[in-house]
Structures are given as structure tokens and as C-alpha cells.
C-alpha positions as CSV (number, residue, x, y, z in Angstrom):
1,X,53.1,-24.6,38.9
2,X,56.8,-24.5,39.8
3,X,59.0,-22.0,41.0
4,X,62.8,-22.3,39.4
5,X,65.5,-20.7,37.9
6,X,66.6,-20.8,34.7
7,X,70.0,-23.1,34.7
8,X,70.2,-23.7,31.3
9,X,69.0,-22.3,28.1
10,X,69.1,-23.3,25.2
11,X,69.2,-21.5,21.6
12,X,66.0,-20.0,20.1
13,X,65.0,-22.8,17.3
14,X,62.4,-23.4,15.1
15,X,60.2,-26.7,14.6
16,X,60.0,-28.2,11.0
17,X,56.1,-26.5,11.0
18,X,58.4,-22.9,11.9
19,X,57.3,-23.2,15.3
20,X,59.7,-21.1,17.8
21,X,61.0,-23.5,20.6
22,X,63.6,-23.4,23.4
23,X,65.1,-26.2,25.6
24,X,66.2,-25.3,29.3
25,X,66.9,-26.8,32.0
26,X,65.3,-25.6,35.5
27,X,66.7,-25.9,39.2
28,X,64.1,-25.6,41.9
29,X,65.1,-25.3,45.8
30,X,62.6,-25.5,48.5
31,X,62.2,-26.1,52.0
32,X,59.0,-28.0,53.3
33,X,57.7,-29.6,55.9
34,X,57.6,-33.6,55.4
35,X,56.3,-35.8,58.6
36,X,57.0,-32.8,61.2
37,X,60.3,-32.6,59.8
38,X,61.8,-29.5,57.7
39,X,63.1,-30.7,54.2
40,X,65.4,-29.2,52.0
41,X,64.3,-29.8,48.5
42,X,66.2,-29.4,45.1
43,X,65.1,-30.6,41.9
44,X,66.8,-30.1,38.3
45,X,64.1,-30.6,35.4
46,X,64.3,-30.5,31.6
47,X,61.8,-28.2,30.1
48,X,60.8,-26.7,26.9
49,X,58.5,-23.9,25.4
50,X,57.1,-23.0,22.0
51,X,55.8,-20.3,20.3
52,X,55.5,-16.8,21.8
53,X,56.5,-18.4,25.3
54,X,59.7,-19.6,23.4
55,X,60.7,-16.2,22.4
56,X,59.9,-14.6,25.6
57,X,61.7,-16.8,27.6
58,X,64.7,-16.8,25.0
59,X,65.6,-13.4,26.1
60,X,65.9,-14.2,30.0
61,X,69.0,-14.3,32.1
62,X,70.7,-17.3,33.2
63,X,69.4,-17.4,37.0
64,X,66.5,-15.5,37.0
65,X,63.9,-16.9,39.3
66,X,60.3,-17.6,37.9
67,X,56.6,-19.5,38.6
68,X,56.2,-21.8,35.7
69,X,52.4,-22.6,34.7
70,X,52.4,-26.1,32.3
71,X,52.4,-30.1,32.2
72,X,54.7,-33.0,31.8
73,X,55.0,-35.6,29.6
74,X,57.6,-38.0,28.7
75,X,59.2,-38.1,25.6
76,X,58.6,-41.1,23.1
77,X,62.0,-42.0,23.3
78,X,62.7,-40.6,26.6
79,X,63.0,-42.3,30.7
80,X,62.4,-38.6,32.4
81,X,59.7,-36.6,32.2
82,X,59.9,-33.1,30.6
83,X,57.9,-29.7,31.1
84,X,56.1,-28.3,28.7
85,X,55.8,-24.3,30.1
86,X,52.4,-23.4,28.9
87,X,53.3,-19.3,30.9
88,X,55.7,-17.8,33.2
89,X,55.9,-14.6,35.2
90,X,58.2,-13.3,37.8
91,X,58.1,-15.0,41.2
């Protein structure tokens, strides 16, 4: 789980099998406590979504806040890891 906004987004595309996908990229911003000591976290990750998630979230507005449900995994070709958004809902 990971709550973020939406920074990027990407066009609505299809995979060569017709698949609906979307790329985005999502900025998290946190505070926790780390060793007795508040933190301020921020995080930028590369995500994507297919199918019906792809379409949903195609239609969202840039900096609209959300819990992301999913998994990461790095690309064959890639160094960072990406997230795959399985569901989202309104944080």
C-alpha cells in the first residue's frame, strides 16, 4: 500500500494483446518517526496499471491524492523498480 499523488500521467495506450495501460509517475510525502526522531519523507516512483485500472485511473486529475494497492518489480531492462497498481481508492 502507498499513499501518493498523481504527478504524472501518462496517455491511455494499449498493449500489442489490446490491453489498456497507463504510465504515471507518483510522489509520496510523509512524516515518520525514525530512531526517536521525526522524518520528513518524499519519494517519487514510476508506476503503471492495465486493464480496467488503466482506464479508471486515466481519467484522474493531476494531484489527486490516493492509497495504491500493488507490487514492484523491475523492469528487464530497467535499474529502478516500478509499481504495478493492482487498485486504488481515494485516501
Amino acid at each position: 500500500m502507498l499513499t501518493a499523488c498523481v504527478a504524472e500521467l501518462g496517455a491511455l495506450r494499449y498493449t500489442p494483446a489490446g490491453l489498456p495501460a497507463v504510465d504515471l509517475r507518483l510522489e509520496h510525502e510523509s512524516t515518520v518517526s525514525d530512531a526517536g526522531q521525526s522524518r520528513q519523507i518524499k519519494a517519487a516512483l514510476k508506476a503503471v496499471a492495465f486493464g480496467a485500472v488503466a482506464e479508471r485511473l486515466a481519467r484522474q486529475a493531476l494531484g489527486s491524492l490516493w492509497r495504491f494497492q500493488g507490487f514492484l518489480a523491475t523492469p528487464g531492462n530497467g535499474k529502478h523498480p516500478v509499481l504495478h497498481i493492482q487498485d486504488f481508492q481515494q485516501d
